[in-house]
N, C-alpha and C positions, 0 to 999 in steps of 0.2 A: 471383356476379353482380357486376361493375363498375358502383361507384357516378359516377355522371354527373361530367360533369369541371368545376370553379366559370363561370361567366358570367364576361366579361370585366367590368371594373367601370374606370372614368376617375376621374381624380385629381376632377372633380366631383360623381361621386358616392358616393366614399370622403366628401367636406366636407357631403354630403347628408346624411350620417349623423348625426343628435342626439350619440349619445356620442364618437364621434370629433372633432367640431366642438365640440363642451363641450370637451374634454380638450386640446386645442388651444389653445384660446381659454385654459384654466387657462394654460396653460405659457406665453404669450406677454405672460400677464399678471399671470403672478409677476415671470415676467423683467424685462418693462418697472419694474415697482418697485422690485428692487436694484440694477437699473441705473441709475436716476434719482437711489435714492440714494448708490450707490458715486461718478457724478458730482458728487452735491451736497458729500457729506462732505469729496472730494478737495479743492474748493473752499472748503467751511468748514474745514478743521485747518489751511490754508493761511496763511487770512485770519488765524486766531487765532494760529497761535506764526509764518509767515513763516521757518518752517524746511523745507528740501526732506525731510530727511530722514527728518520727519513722515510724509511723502508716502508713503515706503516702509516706514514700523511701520503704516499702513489697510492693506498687502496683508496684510502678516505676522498684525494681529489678526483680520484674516477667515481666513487659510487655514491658522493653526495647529488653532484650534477645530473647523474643517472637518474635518480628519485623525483629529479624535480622539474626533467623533460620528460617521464615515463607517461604518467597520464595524458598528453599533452603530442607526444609522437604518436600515439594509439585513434587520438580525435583525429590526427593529419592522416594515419594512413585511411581509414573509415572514409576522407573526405577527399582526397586526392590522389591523383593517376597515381598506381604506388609502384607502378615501375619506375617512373621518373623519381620519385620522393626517394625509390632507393638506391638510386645511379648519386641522387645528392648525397643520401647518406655515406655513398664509397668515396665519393668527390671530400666528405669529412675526414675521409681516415687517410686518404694522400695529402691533404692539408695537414694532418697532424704528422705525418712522418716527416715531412718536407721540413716543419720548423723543427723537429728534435733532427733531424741529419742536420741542418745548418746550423743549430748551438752545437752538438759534437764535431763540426767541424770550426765551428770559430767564424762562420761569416755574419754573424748577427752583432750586433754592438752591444749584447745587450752581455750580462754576465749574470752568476749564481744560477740559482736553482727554478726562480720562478717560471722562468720562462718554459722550463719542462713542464712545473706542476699545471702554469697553464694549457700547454697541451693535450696533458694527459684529462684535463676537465671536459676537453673538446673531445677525447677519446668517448670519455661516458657520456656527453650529451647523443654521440654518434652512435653509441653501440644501444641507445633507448631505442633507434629505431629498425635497427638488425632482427632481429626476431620477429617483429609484430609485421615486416614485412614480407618477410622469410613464409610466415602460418597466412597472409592473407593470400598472397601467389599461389603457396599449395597448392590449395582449396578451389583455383584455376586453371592446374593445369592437370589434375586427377580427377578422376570421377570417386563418389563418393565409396564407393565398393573398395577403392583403393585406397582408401587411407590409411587402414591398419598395417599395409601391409609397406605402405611410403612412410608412415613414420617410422617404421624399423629399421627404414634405410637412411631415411635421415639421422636416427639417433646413430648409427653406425659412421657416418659422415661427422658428426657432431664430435664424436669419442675422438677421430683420428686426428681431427685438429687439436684436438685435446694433447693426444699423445705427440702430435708430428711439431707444431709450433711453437712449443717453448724447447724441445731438444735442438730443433734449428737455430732457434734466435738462440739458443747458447752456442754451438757449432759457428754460427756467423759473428756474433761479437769475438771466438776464442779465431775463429782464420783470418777474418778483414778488419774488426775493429767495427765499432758503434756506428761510423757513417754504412758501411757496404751493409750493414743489419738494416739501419733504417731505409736502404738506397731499397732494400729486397721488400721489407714492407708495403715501400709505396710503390712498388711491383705488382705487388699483388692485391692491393685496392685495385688500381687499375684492371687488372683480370677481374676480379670483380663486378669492375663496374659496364667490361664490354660483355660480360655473360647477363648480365641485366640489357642493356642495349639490344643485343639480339635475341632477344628473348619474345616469341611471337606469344601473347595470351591476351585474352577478349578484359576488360577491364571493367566491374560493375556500372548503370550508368545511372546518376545520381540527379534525379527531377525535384523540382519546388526548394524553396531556401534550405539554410544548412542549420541546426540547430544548434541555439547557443552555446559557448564552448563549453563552461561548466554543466549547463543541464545535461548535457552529450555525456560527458565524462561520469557522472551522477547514474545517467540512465544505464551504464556500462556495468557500472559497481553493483546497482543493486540488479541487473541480468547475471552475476557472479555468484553474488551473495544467495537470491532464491532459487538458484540452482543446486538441489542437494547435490548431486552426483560431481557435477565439475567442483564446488569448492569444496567437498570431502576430498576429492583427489588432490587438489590445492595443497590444501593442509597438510595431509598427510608428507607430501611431497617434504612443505615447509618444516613441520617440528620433524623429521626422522634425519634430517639434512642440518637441522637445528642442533637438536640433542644428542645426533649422532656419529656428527662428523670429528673422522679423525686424523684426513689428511694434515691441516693445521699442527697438530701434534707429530708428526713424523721424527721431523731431526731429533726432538728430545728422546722420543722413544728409541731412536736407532743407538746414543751416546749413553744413556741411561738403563735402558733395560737389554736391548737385543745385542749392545756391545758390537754393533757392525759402523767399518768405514765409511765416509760420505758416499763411496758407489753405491751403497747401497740405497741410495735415497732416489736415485732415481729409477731404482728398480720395483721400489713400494712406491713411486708416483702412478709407475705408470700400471701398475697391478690391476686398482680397478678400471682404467681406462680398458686395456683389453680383457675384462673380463663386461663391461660397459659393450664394447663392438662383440665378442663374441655369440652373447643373447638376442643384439639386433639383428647379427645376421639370420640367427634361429628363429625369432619372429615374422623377419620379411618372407623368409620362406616359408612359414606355419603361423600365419596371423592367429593371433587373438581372437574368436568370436564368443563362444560361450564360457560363464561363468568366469568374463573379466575381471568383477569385483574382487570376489573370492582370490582371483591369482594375487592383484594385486595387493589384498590386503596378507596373503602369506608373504609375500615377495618382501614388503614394509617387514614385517616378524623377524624372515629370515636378515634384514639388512640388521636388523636390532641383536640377532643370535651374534653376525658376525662380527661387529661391535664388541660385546662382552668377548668373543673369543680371541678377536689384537687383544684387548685389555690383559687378556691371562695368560697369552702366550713370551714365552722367554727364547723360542727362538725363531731366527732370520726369516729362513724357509717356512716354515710354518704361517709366521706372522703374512708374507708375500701371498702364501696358496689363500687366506684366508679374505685377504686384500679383493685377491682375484673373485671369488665369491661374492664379497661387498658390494664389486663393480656391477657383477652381474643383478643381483637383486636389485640393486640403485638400477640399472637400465631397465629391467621388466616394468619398474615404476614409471620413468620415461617414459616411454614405448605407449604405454597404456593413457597416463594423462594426456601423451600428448594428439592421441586418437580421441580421447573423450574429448580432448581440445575440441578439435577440428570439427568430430562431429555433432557437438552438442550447440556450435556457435552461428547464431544467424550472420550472412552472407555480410548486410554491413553492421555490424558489430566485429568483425575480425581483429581487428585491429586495434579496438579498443580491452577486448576481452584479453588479444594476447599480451598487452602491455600489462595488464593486473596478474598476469599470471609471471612474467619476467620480474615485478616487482617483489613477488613471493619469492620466486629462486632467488632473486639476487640476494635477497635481505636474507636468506637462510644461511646461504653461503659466507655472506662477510659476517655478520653475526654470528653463524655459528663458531667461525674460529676465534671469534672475540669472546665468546661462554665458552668455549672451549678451554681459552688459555687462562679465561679467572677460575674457572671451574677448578683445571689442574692446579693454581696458585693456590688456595683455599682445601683441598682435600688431597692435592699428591695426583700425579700421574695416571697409573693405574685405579685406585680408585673412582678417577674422576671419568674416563672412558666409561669404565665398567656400567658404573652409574648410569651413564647417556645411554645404554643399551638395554639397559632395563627400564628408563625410561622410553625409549622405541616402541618395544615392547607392548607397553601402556597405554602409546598410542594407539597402537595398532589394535589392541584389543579393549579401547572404549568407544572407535570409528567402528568399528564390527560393531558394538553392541548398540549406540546413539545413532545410526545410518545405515539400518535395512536397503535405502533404496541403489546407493553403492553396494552393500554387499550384493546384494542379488544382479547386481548389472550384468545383461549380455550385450556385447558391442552392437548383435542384430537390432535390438531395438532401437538404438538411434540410427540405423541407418534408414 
C-alpha cells in the first residue's frame, strides 16, 4: 500500500511552524551579534593602535581558533543534547561582548589590544558551533519534503543578517559609542539564547558508548569525502568563493577604477547580499527538484561570467547591477548545497558533516581575500579579478565533465 504523497506546504506556512520560526529567529540572532560585534571591534583596535595591520590579526584571531574547534564542535553536537550545547554556545557570544563593553569602557585593569584579540578568539571558538547546530535542529523540526524549500528561507535569513548587522553595528558605534554597540550585542545573544530555550523538538537518542573522538571525527571525513555529490558541491562552493571572490577588492576598485566616493562601498557590499535574499525567496516559493545539478553547475558559470564582467566594467551602476547578479548566482549555490546538505546527511552525523562543510566556507572566504589581494599585487587589479573568473569558469566546467553523479542530480532522489 502507497503511503499518501506530503501536502503541498508555502514558504508561509514552513514560518507558521513554532520550531522552524524559533530556530530561524536563533540563527539571525546570533548572527546579528557577531556581526555587530566584528563591526565594532574593527572600529575599536582601529581607534586604539591606528595600525591597518591590526585590521588583518581580528580575521586571523577569529579564524585561526575557528579551524581548530571546528572538527571538534561537529563530534559535540553529534553527541550531545544540542539545544543545550547551543543555548552554551549563545552563553559564548554574551561572554564575549560583556569583556569587549568592559575594555571599551575602561572597567577592566587590563589595557592595549590583547584583551580584544582574546575575545574575539572566543568569538571564533563560538561561532564553530553556530551552524552545525543551526543544520542538525533543521533536520528536527522539518520533515524531509521540506528542506528544499527551508533552506531558501534560511538562506534568505542568512543574507539579511548579512545586510542588516554590520550597517547597525556602524549606526550604533556612529550614535552611542562602542559600549551601547556592544551593550546591543549582548542583547541579542541573549534573544538567541531564549529562542533556543523555548524551543520544543524531540532530540536524537543516543545508546551504547560514544566513539572515540578522533575516529568520530575520521569517520565524518571520510562520509564527506565518498560522497560524490556532497563534496562536488563542497568544492565547487570552495574554489568559485576562492577564485572568485571580489568583495575583498571593492575599496580599491571603487578609488581606482569606478572613481566613486566611500558611499559607494556600502552600496556594492550590499549588492550581492540582496540579490543573495532575492533567489531565496524565489526558491522557498519554487523549490528546487529536478535537475538540481545542472542549475547549480550553471549558477557556478554564471557567478564566474559575473566575476569577469566587475572586472571589465568602468562604471558604478553597472559594476552594482552586476554585483546584484553575483549575489544571486552565489545563493542558487547556497540554496542547493545546503539541501543536498541536509539531505544526503545521516541523522547522527549532522553535526559532524556540517562542521567540514563550515570549515570549506570559512577557509574560502578568508583565503580567498587573501589570493585575492596577492593576486591583484602581482598582476594589477583588473587583470587579477578577470583571471579568477575564468578561472570559475574552469571549475565549473571540469566538475561537469569529472562528476556525472552531481551533474545529473534530482533533489527527488535523495528524498
Amino acid at each position: 500500500m502507497s503511503l499518501p504523497a506530503p501536502t503541498e506546504e508555502t514558504a508561509r506556512t514552513l514560518l507558521a511552524r513554532p520550531g522552524f520560526s524559533k530556530l530561524l529567529a536563533y540563527r539571525i540572532f546570533a548572527m546579528l551579534s557577531y556581526q555587530v560585534v566584528a563591526v565594532t571591534v574593527g572600529w575599536h583596535i582601529y581607534e586604539v593602535t591606528r595600525n591597518p595591520f591590526s585590521l588583518g590579526l581580528v580575521g586571523l584571531a577569529e579564524v585561526l581558533p575557528f579551524f581548530c574547534v571546528a572538527p571538534f564542535a561537529g563530534y559535540l553536537v553529534d553527541h550531545l543534547p544540542r539545544r543545550r550545547l547551543g543555548m552554551a554556545a549563545c552563553a559564548g557570544l554574551v561572554a564575549t561582548a560583556l569583556v569587549l563593553c568592559a575594555v571599551a569602557l575602561g572597567w577592566l585593569p587590563f589595557h592595549g589590544v590583547w584583551p580584544i584579540y582574546a575575545a574575539i578568539a572566543l568569538t571564533g571558538m563560538v561561532r564553530a558551533f553556530l551552524s552545525p547546530i543551526y543544520n542538525a535542529l533543521f533536520a528536527r523540526v522539518l520533515e524531509r519534503h521540506q528542506f528544499a524549500r527551508g533552506a531558501g528561507l534560511g538562506s534568505v535569513f542568512f543574507q539579511a543578517g548579512m545586510v542588516v548587522g554590520p550597517a547597525l553595528g556602524g549606526v550604533l558605534v556612529g550614535w552611542g559609542g562602542k559600549g551601547v554597540a556592544y551593550g546591543v550585542a549582548t542583547g541579542f545573544a541573549l534573544m538567541a539564547m531564549a529562542c533556543l530555550a523555548t524551543l520544543k523538538v524531540s532530540e536524537p537518542v543516543h545508546t551504547g558508548p560514544a566513539a572515540p573522538i578522533f575516529r568520530s571525527i575520521a569517520e565524518g571525513a571520510r562520509f564527506v569525502i565518498g560522497n560524490r555529490i556532497m563534496v562536488g558541491a563542497m568544492a565547487l562552493d570552495m574554489f568559485s568563493v576562492l577564485l572568485g571572490g571580489v568583495v575583498a577588492m571593492l575599496p580599491a576598485f571603487l578609488q581606482e577604477i569606478l572613481h566613486y566616493g566611500p558611499e559607494g562601498l556600502g552600496i556594492l557590499r550590499a549588492a550581492p547580499a540582496l540579490g543573495s535574499i532575492a533567489v531565496g525567496l524565489w526558491l522557498a516559493r519554487h523549490p528546487l527538484q529536478k535537475h538540481a545539478g545542472r542549475v547549480l553547475l550553471f549558477a557556478v558559470a554564471g557567478f564566474g561570467l559575473c566575476v569577469i564582467g566587475f572586472g571589465l566594467s568602468h562604471h558604478f551602476w553597472l559594476s552594482a547591477l552586476i554585483l546584484l547578479f553575483y549575489g544571486a548566482f552565489d545563493g542558487v549555490s547556497v540554496v542547493v548545497r545546503s539541501t543536498i546538505l541536509q539531505l544526503a546527511t545521516p541523522e547522527e552525523m549532522r553535526g559532524r558533516v556540517s562542521s567540514i562543510n563550515g570549515i570549506f566556507i570559512s577557509s574560502s572566504n578568508e583565503l580567498g581575500a587573501f589570493y585575492a589581494g596577492t593576486m591583484a599585487k602581482w598582476l594589477g587589479l583588473v587583470p587579477a579579478v578577470v583571471l579568477g573568473g575564468f578561472a570559475v569558469l574552469s571549475v565549473a566546467g571540469i566538475t561537469a565533465w569529472k562528476n556525472p553523479t552531481l551533474r545529473r542530480l534530482n533533489l527527488r532522489d535523495l528524498q
